[in-house]
N, C-alpha and C positions, 0 to 999 in steps of 0.2 A: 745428190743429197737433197732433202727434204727441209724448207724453212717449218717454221708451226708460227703464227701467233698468238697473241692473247683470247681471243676468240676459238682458237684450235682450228682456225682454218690453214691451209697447209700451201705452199707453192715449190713444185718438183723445181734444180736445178742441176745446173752441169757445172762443176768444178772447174774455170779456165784456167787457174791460179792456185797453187796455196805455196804460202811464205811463211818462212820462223821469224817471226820478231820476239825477241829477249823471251826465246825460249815458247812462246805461245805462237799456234797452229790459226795463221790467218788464212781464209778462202777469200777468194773473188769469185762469183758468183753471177752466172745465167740464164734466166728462164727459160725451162723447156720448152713452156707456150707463149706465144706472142703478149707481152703486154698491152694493155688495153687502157686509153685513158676516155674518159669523157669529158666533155668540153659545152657550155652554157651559152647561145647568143645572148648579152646583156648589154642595154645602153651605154654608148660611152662617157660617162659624165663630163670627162674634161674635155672634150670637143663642143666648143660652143656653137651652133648651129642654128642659122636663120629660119624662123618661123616655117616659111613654105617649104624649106628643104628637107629631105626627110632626117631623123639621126642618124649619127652614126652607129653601129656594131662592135662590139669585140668578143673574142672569147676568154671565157672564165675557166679556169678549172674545177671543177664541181667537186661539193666539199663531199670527205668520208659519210657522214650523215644521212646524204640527201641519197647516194648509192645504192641503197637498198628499194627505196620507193622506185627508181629508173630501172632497175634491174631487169623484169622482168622487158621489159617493151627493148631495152637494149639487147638483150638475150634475142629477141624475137628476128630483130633488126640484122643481128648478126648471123643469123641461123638459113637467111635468105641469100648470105653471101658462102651458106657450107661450113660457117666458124661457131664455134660452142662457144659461151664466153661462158666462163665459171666466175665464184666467188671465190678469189685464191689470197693465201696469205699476204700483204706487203701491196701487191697491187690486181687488178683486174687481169683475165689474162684469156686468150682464146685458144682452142684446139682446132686445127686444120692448116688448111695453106692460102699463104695472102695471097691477096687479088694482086695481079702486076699492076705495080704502080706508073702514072701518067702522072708528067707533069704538071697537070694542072689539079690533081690530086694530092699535092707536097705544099706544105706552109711551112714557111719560121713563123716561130713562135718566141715572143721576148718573154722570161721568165725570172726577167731580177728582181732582186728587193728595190723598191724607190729610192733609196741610199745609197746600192753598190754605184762603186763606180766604175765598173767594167760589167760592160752590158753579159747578161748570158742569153744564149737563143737557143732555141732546139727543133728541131725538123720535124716534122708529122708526116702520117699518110694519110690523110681521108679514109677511112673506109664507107660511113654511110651517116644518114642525119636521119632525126626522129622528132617528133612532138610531144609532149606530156604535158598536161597542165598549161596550155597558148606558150609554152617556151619551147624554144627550138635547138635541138643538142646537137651536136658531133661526137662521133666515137672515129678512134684515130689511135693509132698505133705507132710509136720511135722509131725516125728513122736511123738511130745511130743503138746502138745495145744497151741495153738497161742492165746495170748491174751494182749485183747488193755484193759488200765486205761481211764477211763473217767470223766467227769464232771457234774451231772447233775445241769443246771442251775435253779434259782428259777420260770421261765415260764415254766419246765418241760423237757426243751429240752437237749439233749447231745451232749457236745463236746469233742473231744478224746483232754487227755491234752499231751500237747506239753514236746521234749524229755526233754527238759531244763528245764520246770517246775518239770516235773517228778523228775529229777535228785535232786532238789532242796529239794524236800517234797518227797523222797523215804523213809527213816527212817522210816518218821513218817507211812506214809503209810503199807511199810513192816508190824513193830510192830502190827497193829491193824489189817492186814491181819493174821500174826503170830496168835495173840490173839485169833481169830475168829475160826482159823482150830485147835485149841489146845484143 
């Protein structure tokens, strides 16, 4: 099936899933091509750090916005490891086949809000780092599956449901996922 967003950019996936909840046609949902994320070196603020030592590092996750200006030098970046990155609905995404990954290629990454209270982490792979503008990026691709919930409507067509709805009918949802892989 085919996502579309508001911009009419489009991301192919593959149906892993689909569930009736109260009558309506849920998908779980995975990208044909590799997700692609980019990632920002920026100062750590909250590291306080003596004079002579250098600062610390972190990575940022780079906002939608800024995407379009990187794009092209990402694209370029990627094109040297054999991977096309396109401009695809929901997230970034590449054609071709990843590099095998080395340990020393794989990071956690903490991605909670400052208030959760149960940390979330997520894996990466390094694929390759660039410069633009004296900043320094990562482009890095999930080591675990990225996948969208969807809706399909009664004319056939799919729309990724929204986080709030999600949040609303996850329960339900879960369970009948649960139920499914059991």
């Amino acid at each position: 099936v085919t996502l579309t967003d508001e911009d009419g950019r489009t991301l192919a996936c593959y149906v892993e899933k689909s569930l009736d909840v109260d009558g309506s046609d849920f998908l779980l949902l995975l990208p044909v091509n590799l997700p692609i994320e980019i990632f920002v070196w920026q100062p750590d603020d909250e590291e306080e750090e003596e004079e002579e030592e250098e600062a610390a590092e972190i990575l940022v996750d780079v906002e939608e916005e800024d995407i379009d200006g990187l794009f092209p030098s990402a694209r370029a970046v990627l094109a040297e490891l054999d991977l096309i990155l396109e401009r695809s609905a929901h997230t970034l995404t590449a054609a071709g086949d990843l590099p095998e990954a080395d340990e020393e290629d794989c990071f956690s990454l903490d991605i909670s809000e400052e208030d959760d209270e149960h940390p979330v982490t997520e894996e990466f792979q390094m694929l390759a780092n660039f410069f633009h503008e004296d900043n320094q990026y990562t482009l890095c691709t999930p080591l675990d599956p990225l996948l969208f919930f969807a809706l399909r409507a009664k004319d056939g067509s799919v729309e990724l449901v929204e986080p709030e709805d999600f949040q609303r009918m996850r329960s339900q949802l879960e369970d009948q996922l649960f139920d499914v892989l059991d």
